[in-house]
C-alpha positions as CSV (number, residue, x, y, z in Angstrom):
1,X,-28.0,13.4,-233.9
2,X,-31.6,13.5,-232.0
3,X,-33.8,10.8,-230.8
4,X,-37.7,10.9,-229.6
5,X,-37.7,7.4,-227.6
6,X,-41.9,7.3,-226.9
7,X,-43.2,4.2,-224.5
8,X,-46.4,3.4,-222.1
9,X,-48.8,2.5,-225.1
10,X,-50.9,-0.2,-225.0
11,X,-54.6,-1.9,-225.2
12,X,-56.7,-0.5,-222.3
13,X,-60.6,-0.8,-221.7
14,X,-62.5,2.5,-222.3
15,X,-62.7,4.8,-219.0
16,X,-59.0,3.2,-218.3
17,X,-55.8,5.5,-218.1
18,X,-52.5,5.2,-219.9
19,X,-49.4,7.6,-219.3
20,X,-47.2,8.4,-222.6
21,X,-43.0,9.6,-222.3
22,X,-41.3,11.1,-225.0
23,X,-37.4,11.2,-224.0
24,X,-35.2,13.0,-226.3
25,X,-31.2,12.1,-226.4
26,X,-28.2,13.2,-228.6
27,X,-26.9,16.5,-229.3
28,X,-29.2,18.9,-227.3
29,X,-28.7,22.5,-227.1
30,X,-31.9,23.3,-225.8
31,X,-35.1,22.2,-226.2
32,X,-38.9,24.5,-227.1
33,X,-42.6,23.1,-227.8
34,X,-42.7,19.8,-227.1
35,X,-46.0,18.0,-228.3
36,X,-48.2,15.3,-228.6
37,X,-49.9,14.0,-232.1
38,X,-52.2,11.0,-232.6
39,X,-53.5,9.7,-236.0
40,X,-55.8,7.6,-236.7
41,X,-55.9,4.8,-239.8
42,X,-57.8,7.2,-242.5
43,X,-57.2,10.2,-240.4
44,X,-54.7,13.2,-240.6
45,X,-51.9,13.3,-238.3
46,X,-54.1,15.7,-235.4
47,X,-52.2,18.2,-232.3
48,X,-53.9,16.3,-228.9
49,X,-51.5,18.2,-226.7
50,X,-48.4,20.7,-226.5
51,X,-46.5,22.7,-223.9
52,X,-43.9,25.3,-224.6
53,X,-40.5,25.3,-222.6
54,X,-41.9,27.5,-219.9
55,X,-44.6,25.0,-219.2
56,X,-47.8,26.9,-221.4
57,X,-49.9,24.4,-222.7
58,X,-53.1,23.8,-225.3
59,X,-55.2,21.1,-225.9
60,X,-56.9,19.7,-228.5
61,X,-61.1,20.2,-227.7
62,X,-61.5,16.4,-227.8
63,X,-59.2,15.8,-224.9
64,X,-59.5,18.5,-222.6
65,X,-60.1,17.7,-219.6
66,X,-59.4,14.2,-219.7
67,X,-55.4,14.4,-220.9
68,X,-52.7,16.2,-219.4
69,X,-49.6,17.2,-221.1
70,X,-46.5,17.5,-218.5
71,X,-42.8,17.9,-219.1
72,X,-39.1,17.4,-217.2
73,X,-36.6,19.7,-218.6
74,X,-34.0,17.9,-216.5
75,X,-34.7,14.2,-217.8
76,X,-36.0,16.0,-221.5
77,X,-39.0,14.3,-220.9
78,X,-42.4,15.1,-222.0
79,X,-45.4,12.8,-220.7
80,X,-49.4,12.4,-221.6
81,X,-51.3,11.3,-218.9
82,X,-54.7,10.0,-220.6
83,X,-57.6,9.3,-218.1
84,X,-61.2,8.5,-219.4
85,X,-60.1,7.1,-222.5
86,X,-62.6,6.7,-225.2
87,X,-62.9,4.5,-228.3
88,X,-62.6,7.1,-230.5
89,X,-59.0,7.9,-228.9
90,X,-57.4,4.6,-230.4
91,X,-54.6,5.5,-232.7
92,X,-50.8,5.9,-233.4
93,X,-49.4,8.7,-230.8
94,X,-46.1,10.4,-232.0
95,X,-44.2,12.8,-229.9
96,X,-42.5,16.1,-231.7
97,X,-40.1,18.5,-230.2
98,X,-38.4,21.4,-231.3
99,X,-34.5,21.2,-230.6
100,X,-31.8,23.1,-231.3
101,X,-28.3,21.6,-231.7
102,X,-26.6,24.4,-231.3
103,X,-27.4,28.2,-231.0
104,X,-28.5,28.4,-234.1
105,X,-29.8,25.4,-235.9
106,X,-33.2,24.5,-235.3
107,X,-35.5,21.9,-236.0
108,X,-38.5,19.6,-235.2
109,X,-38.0,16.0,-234.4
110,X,-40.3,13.2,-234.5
111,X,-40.9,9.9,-232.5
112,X,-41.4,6.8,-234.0
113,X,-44.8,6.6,-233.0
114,X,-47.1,4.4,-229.7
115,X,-50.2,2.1,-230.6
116,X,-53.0,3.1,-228.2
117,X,-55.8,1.2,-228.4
118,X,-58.9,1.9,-226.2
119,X,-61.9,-1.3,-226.4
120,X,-65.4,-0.6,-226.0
């Protein structure tokens, strides 16, 4: 069994910074993309940020620039660091990776999801 365990969300004023982890436990073989998702109440679930096992990453236009996606294969970690945050970044972040459990079963995992809210 896998777990996403996501923390560091909160309420912070707009230009403010918040840093996201994702830690993934359980039966881990190895771990791919790792990602970052946000939605937003009305929205669709939107990719803000990914980064593949050897460390390529992509961004999302809206936050490029401003958010940096960072992982620790050690700690199977991934981390968003947010800076300039924006009104219109307030919603639900959720955290997917894609693990396999052994050589060769494969699948995507979800977290449970952070609230980030960013006040005008």
């Amino acid at each position: 069994q896998v777990q996403l365990v996501e923390s560091g969300g909160g309420l912070v004023q707009a230009g403010g910074s918040l840093r996201l982890s994702c830690a993934a436990s359980g039966s881990i073989f190895s771990i791919n993309a790792m990602g970052w998702y946000r939605q937003a109440p009305g929205n669709q679930r939107e990719l803000v940020a990914a980064i593949t096992s050897g460390g390529s990453t992509n961004y999302a236009d809206s936050v490029k620039g401003r958010f940096t996606i960072s992982r620790d294969n050690a700690k199977n970690t991934v981390y968003l660091q947010m800076n300039s945050l924006k009104p219109e970044d307030t919603a639900v972040y959720y955290c997917k990776a894609n693990i396999k459990t052994t050589a060769w079963v494969m699948q995507d995992y979800w977290g449970q999801g952070t609230q980030v809210t960013v006040s005008s």
